[in-house]
N, C-alpha and C positions, 0 to 999 in steps of 0.2 A: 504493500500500500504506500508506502513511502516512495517508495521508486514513481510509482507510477502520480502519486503527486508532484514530485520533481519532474519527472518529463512532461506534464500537462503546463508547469508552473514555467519550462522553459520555453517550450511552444509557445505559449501566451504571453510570454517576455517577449520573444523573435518575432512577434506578430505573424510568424505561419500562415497560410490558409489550409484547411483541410485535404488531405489528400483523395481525388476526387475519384483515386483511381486501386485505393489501398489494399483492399481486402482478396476478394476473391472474383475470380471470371473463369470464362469458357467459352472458347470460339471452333472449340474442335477441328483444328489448324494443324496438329502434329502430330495424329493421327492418321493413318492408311484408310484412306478410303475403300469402303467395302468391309472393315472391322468392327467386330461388335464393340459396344463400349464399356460389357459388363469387366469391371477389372483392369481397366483404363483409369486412369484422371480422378481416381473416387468414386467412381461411378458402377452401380452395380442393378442387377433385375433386383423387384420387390422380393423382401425378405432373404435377399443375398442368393436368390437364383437364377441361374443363367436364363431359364427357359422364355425370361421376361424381358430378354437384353433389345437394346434396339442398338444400330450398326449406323456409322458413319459415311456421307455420301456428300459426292461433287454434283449432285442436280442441282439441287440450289445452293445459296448462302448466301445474308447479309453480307459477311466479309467474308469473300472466297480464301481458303476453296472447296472452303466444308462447310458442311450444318450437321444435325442428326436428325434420322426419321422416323416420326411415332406412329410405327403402322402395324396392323394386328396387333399380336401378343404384348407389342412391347409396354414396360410400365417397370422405367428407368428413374432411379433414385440419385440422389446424390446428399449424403448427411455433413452437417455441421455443426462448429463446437466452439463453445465459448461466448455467443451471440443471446447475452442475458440482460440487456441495459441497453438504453441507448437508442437511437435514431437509427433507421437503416434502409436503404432502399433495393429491393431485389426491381431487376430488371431481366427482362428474355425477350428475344426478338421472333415472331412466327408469324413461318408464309404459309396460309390454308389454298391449296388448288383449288380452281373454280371449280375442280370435277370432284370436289372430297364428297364423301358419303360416310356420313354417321356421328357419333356422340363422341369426342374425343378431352381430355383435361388437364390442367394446369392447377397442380395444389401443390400449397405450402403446409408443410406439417411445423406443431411447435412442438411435439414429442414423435421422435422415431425409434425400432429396437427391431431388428429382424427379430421375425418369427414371434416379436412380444405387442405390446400393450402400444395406441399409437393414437396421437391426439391430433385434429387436422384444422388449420386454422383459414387455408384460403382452400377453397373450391369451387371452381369456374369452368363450366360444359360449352365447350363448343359444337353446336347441333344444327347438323344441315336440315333436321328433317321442320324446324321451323326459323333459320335461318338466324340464331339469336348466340352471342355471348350472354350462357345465363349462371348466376353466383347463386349454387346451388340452397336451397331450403329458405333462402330470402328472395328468391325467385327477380332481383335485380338484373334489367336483359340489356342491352345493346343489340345493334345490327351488325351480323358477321361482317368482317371483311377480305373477300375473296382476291387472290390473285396478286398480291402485293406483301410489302415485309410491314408487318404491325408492333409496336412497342407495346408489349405489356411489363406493367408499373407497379408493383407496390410497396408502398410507403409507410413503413412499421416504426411506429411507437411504441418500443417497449415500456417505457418510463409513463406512459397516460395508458396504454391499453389501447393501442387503435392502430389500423389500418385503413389505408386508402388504395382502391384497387384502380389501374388508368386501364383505358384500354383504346388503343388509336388516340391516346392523349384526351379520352371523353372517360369524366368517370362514371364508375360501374359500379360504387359502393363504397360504405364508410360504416364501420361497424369495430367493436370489439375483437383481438387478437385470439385470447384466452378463448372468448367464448364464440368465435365466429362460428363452429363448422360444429364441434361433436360435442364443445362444452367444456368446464373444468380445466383447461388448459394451462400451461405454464407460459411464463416470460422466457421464450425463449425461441430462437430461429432454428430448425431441426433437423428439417431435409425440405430437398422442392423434388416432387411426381412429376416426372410429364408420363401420362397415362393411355394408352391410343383405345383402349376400351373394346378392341375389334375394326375400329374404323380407319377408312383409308389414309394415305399420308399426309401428316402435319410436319413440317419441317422447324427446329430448334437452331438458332446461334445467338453467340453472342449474349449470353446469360453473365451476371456479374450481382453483386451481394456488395454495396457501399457504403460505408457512412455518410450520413446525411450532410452534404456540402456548409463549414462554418463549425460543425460541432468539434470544439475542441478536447473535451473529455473523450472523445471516441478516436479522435486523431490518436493523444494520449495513447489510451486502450492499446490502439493498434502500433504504438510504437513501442511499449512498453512488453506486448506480448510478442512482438515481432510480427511483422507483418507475414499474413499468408499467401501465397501468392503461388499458382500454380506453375505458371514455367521456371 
């Protein structure tokens, strides 16, 4: 604790600005196209089985020359640690084809454990069969957006209890973290799902996990725990 008040109290001397870029990302860039991701990067099938891996591909990407693709089986996990205080904004980028077909999602959990006990705090169905991004059980919709790279946003408050969910920069929701999805929930960032549910291809880049641009206690944090950073 002392440490980490000295490096906040230095920062704030240096006048710093936040690092906007500090924590974690994923552009799926250094990977073989055509490989699965399970056991890659952190990344694994639900409940650490393969059978659920989704695989890396040069069709599309934000930033080439990769993305990853959530189609049938897959329902690709990625956990994190340490993410209990604080400001933070998860971001992921996804291109849905004008020809997708079916229910496909994007949750954030704030408790994860293969094979155990698992608390979900963002959950958001993208459904061709009524054309809607919808935030499941608050039935919150937007209108899909086909054929293009979309920003999905969310803006976690640990420290108040809230998130804000963007979707094409339109928001889609503003609710409780803890209690968004199953309830009882911890302060905490756990893992992100991208889940394909059966349904045809949703393409993934470009995912990243930031502190909230200014906040110094989190700069802090992440200089104090060393920053994570996967390459």
């Amino acid at each position: 604790m002392k440490r980490l008040a000295a490096v906040v109290a230095m920062v704030a001397a240096a006048g710093l600005p936040a690092i906007s870029n500090a924590d974690w990302w994923e552009d799926f860039d250094s990977y073989e196209s055509g490989s699965g991701m399970h056991g890659q990067g952190g990344w694994k099938g639900w409940d650490g089985d393969p059978t659920w891996d989704a695989f890396v591909t040069d069709e599309w990407a934000h930033s080439p020359p990769n993305a990853v693709d959530i189609v049938g089986d897959a329902d690709l996990v990625h956990e994190f640690s340490g993410y209990t205080a604080g400001e933070w904004t998860f971001t992921a980028w996804q291109y849905i084809p004008e020809t997708f077909s079916g229910s496909t999602y994007f949750i954030l959990l704030n408790t994860y454990v293969d094979g155990g006990t698992n608390n979900w705090s963002t959950q958001v169905r993208f459904d061709s069969s009524i054309g809607m991004a919808e935030s499941e059980f608050d039935y919150s919709q937007l209108p899909l957006i086909y054929g293009e790279w979309v920003e999905l946003r969310v803006e976690i408050d640990l420290d108040a209890d809230v998130q804000t969910f963007y979707y094409g920069g339109d928001m889609l929701y503003s609710k409780s973290w803890t209690e968004g999805v199953s309830g009882g929930g911890a302060l905490n960032i756990g893992a992100v799902d991208l889940f394909a549910n059966g349904a045809t291809s949703v393409y993934y880049d470009d995912l990243s996990l930031v502190p909230v641009p200014g906040s110094l206690l989190l700069l802090g944090l992440g200089l104090a725990m060393g920053i994570r950073r996967r390459r």
